[in-house]
C-alpha positions in Angstrom: 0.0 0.0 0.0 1.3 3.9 -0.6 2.6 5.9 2.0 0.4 8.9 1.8 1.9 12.5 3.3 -1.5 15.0 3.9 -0.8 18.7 3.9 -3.0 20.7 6.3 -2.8 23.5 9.0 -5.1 25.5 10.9 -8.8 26.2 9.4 -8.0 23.1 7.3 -12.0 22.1 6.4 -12.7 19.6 8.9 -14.5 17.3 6.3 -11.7 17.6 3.8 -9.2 16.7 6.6 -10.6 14.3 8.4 -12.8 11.7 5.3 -9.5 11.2 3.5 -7.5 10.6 6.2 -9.8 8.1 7.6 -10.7 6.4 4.2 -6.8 6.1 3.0 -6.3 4.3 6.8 -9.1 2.3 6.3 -8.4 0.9 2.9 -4.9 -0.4 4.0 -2.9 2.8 3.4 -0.1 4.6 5.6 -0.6 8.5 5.8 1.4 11.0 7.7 -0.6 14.5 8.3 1.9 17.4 8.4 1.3 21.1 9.0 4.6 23.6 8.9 5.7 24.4 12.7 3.8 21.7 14.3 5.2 18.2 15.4 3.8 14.7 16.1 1.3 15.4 18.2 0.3 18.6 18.2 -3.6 19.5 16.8 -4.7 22.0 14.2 -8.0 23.3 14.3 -10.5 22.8 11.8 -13.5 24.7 10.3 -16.6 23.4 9.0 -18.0 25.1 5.7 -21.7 24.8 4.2 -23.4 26.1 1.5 -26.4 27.6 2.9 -27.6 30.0 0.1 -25.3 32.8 1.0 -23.1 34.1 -2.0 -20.0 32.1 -0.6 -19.8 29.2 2.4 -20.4 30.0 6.0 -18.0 28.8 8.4 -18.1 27.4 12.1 -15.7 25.9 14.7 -14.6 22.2 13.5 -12.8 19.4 15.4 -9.4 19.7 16.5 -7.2 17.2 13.8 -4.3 15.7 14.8 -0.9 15.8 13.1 0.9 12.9 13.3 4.7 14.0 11.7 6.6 17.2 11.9 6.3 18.7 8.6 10.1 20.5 8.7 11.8 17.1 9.4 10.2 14.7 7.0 11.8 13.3 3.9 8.9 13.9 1.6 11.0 11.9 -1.2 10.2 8.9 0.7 6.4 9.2 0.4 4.2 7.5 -3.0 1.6 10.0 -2.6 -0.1 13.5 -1.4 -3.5 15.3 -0.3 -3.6 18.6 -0.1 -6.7 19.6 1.8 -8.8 22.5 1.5 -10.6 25.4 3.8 -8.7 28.5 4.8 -5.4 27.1 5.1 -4.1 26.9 1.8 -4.0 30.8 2.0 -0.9 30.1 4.2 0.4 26.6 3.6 1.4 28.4 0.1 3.4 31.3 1.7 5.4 28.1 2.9 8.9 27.6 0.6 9.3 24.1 1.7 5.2 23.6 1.2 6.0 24.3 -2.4 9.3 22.3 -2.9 7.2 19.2 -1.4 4.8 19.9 -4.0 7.3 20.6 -6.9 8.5 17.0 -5.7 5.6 15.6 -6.3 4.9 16.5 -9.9 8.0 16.4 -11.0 8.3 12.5 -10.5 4.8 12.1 -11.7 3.5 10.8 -8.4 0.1 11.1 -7.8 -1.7 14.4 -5.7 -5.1 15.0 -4.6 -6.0 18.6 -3.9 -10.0 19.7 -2.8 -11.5 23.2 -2.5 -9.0 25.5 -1.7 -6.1 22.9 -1.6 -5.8 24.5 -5.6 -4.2 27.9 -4.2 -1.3 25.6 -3.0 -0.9 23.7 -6.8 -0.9 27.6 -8.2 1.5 28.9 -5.9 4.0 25.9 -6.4 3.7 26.3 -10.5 2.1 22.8 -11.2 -0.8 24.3 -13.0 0.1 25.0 -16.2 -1.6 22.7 -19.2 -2.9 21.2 -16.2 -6.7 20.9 -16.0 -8.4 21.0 -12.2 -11.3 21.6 -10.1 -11.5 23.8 -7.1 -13.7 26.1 -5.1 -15.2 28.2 -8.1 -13.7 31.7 -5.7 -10.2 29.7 -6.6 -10.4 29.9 -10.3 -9.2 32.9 -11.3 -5.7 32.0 -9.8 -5.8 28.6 -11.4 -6.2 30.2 -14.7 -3.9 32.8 -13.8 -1.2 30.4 -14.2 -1.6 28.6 -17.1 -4.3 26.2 -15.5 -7.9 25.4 -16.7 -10.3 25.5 -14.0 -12.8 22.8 -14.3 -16.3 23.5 -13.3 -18.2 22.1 -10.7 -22.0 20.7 -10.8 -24.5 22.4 -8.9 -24.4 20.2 -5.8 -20.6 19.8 -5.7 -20.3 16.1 -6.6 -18.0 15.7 -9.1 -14.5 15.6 -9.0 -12.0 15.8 -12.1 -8.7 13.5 -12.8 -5.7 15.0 -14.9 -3.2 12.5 -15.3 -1.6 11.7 -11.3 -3.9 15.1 -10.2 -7.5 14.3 -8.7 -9.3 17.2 -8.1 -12.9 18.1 -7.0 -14.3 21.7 -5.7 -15.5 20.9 -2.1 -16.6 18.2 0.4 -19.4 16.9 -1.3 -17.2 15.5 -4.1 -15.9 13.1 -1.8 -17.4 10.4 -3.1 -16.4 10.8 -6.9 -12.9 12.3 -5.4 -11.6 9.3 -3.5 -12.8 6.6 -6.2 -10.7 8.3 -8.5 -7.6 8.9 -6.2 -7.6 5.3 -5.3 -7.7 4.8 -9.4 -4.9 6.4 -9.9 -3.1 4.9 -6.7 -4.1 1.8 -8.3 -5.8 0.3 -4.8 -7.8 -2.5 -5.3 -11.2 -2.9 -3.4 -12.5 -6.4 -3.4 -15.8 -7.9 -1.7 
């Protein structure tokens, strides 16, 4: 099974945290969750977003998520995979140099990456985008097209997600579903019943 590296930090969406961490464990896989300037241990804390009719998501106080490596001492070379999860974090994660040479890594030897919602901000910020098709938070589009990216668009209800190549993409939570099926794809994890 991969050995799966999750980015997050504080105001990480709880959903988008905590479902892939839990389905990747569940389904045999190893995943360390990192945030920059936090070790083993420590917790970030976590926001939960809903569409509720308003012209952008509301937000309220999520779980507390734990992190279970220090980001600033990991050898991210010697992981098969990453998630880069969405909610207000990303703003900062990609202010991050090492954030963006982990990402860099990743593309560069074609290994595969799932980003949700705003997980996109970090792809644009670490120059991955260009020619490179992907779904995020419709408010994130403008920067993935800003560099070279094509934003892929959402349906109405969120459900779909969007696979370039090793890149699995959807725009928020409720593309979980649709999202993890096609991350395990291109992991090439086998379900059997």
């Amino acid at each position: 099974m991969a050995k799966i590296l999750q980015l997050v930090g504080d105001f990480v969406e709880d959903y988008e945290a905590m479902v892939p961490y839990q389905m990747l464990l569940m389904v045999g896989h190893s995943v360390d969750t990192v945030c920059p300037g936090k070790k083993a241990g420590d917790k970030v804390k976590t926001a939960i977003h809903d569409f509720e009719g308003d012209q952008t998501y509301t937000e309220k106080p999520g779980h507390l998520f734990g992190v279970t490596a220090e980001f600033d001492k990991i050898d991210f070379t010697a992981y098969d995979a990453l998630v880069i999860s969405g909610g207000r974090a990303p703003e900062y994660l990609r202010l991050n140099k090492r954030v963006l040479e982990c990402v860099k890594h990743f593309f560069d030897k074609n290994k595969p990456v799932a980003a949700l919602c705003h997980g996109a901000q970090v792809l644009a910020a670490a120059g991955v985008l260009e020619g490179r098709s992907c779904m995020a938070y419709p408010a994130v589009a403008p920067e993935v097209t800003a560099c070279g990216g094509t934003y892929v668009s959402e349906n109405k209800d969120f459900s779909n997600a969007y696979a370039d190549g090793n890149l699995v993409t959807t725009a928020a939570w409720p593309g979980h579903p649709e999202w993890i099926k096609k991350f395990l794809d291109v992991l090439g994890t086998r379900i059997t019943l």
